[in-house]
N, C-alpha and C positions, 0 to 999 in steps of 0.2 A: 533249711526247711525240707526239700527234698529228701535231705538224711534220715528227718523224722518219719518222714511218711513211711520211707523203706523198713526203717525200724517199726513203726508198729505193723508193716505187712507182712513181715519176720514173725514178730509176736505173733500175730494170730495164726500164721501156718504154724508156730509150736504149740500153741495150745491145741490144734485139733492131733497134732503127732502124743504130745502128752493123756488125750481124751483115749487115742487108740491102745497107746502102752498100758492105761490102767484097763482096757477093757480086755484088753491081750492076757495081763496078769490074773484077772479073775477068775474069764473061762480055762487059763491052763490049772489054776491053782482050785476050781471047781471041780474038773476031769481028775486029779492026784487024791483029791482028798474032799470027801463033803463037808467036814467041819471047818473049814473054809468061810462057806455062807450057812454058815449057823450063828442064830440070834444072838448066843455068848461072845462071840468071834467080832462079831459085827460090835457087837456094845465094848468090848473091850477097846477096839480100834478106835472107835470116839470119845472116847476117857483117854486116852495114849497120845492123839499125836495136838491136840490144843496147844498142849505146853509149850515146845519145841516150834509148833508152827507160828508160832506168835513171837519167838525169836527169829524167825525166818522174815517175817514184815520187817522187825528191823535190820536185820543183814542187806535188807532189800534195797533199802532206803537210801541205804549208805551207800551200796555199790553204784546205783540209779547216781548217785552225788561223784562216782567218780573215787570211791573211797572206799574203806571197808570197818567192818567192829568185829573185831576180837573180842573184848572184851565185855559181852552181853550174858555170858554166864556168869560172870566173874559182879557185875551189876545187879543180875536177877537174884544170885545167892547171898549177895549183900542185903541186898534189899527187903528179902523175903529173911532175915537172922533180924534185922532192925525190927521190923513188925513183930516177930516172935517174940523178943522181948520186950516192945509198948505193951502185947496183946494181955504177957503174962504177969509183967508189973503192976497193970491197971486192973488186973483182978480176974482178967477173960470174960469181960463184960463183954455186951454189943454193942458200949460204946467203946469200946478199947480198940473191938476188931477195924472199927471204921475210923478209929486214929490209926492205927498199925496200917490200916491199908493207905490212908492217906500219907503217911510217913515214907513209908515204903515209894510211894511214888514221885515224893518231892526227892528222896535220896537218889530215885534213877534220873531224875530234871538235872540236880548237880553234876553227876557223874558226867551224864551225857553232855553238857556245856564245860566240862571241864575239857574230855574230851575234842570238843567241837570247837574251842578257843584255839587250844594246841595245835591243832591241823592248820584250822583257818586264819588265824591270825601269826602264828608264829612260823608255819609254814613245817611242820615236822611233816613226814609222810603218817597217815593213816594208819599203815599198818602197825611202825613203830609205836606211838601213840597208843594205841588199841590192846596191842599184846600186853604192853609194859601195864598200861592199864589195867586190865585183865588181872595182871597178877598182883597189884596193888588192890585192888577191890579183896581178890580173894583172899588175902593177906589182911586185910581189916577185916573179915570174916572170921579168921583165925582168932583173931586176937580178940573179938568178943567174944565169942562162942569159946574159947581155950582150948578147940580142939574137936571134944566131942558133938553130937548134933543136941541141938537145944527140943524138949522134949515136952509133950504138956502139954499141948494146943490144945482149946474146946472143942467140940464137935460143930458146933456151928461152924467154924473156920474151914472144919475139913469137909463140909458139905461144898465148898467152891469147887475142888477135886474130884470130890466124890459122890455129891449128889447129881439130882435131874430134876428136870418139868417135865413129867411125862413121860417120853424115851427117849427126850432130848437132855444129854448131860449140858449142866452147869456151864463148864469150860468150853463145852461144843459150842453154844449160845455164845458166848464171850468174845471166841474166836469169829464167829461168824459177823458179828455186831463189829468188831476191829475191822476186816475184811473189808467191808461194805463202809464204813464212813473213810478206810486209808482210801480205798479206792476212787470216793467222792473226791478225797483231800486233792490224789496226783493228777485222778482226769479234770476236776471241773475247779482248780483255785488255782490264786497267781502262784502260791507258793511250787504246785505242780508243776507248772510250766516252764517256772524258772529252774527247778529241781534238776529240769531234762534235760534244760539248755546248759544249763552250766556241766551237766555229766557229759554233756556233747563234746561240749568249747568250754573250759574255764575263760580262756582270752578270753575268745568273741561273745561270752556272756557280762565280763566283767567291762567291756567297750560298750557292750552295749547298753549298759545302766544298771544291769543287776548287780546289788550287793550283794558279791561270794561270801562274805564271812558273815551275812546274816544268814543265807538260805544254809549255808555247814552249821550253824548255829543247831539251828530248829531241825535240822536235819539230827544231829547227833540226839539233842534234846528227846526230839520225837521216839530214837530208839533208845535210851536210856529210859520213857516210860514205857515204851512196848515191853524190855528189860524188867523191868519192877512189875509188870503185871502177870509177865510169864514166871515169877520169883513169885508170887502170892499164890497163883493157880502148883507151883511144884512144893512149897510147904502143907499146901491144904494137900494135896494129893499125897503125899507123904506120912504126913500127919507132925512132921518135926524140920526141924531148918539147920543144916549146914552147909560148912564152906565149899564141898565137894561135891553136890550133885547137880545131877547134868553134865558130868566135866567132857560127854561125847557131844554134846550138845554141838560143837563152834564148827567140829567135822563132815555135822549133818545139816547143818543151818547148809554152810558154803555147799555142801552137794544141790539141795535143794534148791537155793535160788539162781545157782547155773542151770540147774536140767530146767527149772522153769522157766527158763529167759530169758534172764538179767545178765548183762552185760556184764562182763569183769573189769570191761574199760570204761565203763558209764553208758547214759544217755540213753539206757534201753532195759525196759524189763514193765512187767505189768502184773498185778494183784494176783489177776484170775489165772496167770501161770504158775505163781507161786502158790496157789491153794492146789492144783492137780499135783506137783509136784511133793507138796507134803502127805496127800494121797497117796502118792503112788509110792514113797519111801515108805510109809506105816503098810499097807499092802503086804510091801518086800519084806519089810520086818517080820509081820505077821506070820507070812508065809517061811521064815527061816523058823521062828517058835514053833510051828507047826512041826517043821520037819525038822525040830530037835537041833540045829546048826546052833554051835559056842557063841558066846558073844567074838570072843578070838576073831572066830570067821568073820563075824557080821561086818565088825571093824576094817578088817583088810576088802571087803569087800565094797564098804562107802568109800574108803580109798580110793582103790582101783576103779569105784564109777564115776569119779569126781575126775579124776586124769582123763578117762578115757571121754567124759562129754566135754570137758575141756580140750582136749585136745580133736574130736571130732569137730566141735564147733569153728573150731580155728580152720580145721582143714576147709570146712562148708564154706566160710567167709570167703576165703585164699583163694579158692575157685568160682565163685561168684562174682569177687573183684576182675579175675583174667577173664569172666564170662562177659561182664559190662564192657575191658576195654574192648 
């Protein structure tokens, strides 16, 4: 119990360190350049990072469980090729699109229980599982799509992407609505509390009475539909579905919900770190487009911040642990 508490007193001194770094990033990225906070800039940035961040909920999930998922690109582009083709067999009707979406989402329910059996009951690690996974999904991508990106979607569809309410985009709404009911899900249900404890203590969660291999169940479950939602919102933004896009997605998922939190060993991490933290990557992003940086760069550069908060974090603990004895 203890441990919890510390853990969430952790959380919340990262989220105000997270609040300052995006504010740090603004007023410097204001001072170099004013197109920066310009309304194009800004609407861009809200069309941009929904996608991505809604695979970050569930990379979240799983590491919270003590676990991880590789394979949520690999899910999301399955999922979003299966709907392309209901949308476009059934005529790209409006009722086709809300088969294709519900398709799409029972395909990421399977995935992610297939997943979540493997771990939990058979006892594979996580990672294995997840990668191998990964490249199996993306692999049945191939194989119906045959290669090329499937192409043809209505305009309705791609208004999830690409339209708005106002000057609120579609996906923005989406993401926020996700946000706020995961958030309900971890702080205020049993499933939450078992989530923590077992990423704490698998033992002393499994003594205790919780079923591990249910809560890895729903756990995987739950990110194989996060998966399939972030797969509908990147075809509609696209406008067409193949097996390859997002393939930087898994590099930037993992940066994000370390710098926002989340434990790499379980038992710790929270919502509202991981929404500043997809913040604060789309920012950085931003600001690299701005000043014209390669994708080359951008990549080596998620790298090298994903080591370096990985490894600063570690050092923080290491010294805190010798601070308590």
């Amino acid at each position: 119990m203890e441990k919890l508490k510390s853990s969430l007193k952790s959380c919340d001194k990262n989220i105000i360190t997270l609040l300052g770094i995006a504010v740090a990033i603004v007023v410097v990225m204001a001072f170099i350049t004013p197109e920066f906070l310009r309304n194009r800039n800004i609407s861009s940035m809200a069309f941009q990072f929904p996608e991505f961040g809604i695979l970050c909920f569930g990379m979240m999930i799983c590491m919270i469980a003590g676990g991880i998922d590789l394979s949520l690109v690999g899910i999301a582009n399955l999922s979003g090729i299966v709907a392309s083709v209901v949308i476009i067999s059934m005529g790209k009707t409006q009722t086709s699109i809300v088969i294709g979406i519900i398709v799409a989402i029972i395909i990421g329910v399977f995935c992610g229980l297939f997943n979540g059996y493997l771990i939990g009951q058979l006892q594979i690690p996580a990672m294995l599982v997840t990668l191998c996974g990964g490249q199996l999904y993306t692999g049945l991508g191939v194989v119906i799509t045959k290669g090329p990106a499937i192409t043809g979607l209505p305009d309705s569809i791609q208004k999830i992407g690409n339209g708005s309410i106002g000057l609120l985009p579609f996906a923005l709404i989406i993401f926020i609505v996700i946000a706020i009911v995961l958030n309900f899900i971890l702080r205020c249900t049993v499933y939450g509390k078992e989530l923590y404890f077992m990423g704490t203590n698998p033992l002393a969660s499994r003594y205790s009475g919780i079923n591990n291999l249910k809560v890895t169940l729903l756990t995987y479950m739950l990110s194989g539909i996060l998966a399939a939602i972030a797969g509908i919102i990147i075809i509609s933004h696209y406008g067409s579905a193949k097996s390859d896009y997002g393939s930087s997605y898994i590099l930037l998922t993992l940066l994000i919900v370390v710098l926002g939190g989340v434990a790499a060993s379980g038992g710790r991490g929270k919502v509202t770190g991981v929404v500043l933290a997809v913040i604060i990557l789309q920012l950085i992003s931003s600001a690299f487009n701005i000043l014209r940086f390669n994708s080359f760069i951008k990549t080596f550069v998620w790298g090298l911040l994903l080591i370096v908060v990985m490894v600063g974090k570690a050092i923080i603990e290491e010294n805190l642990i010798k601070f308590r004895r």
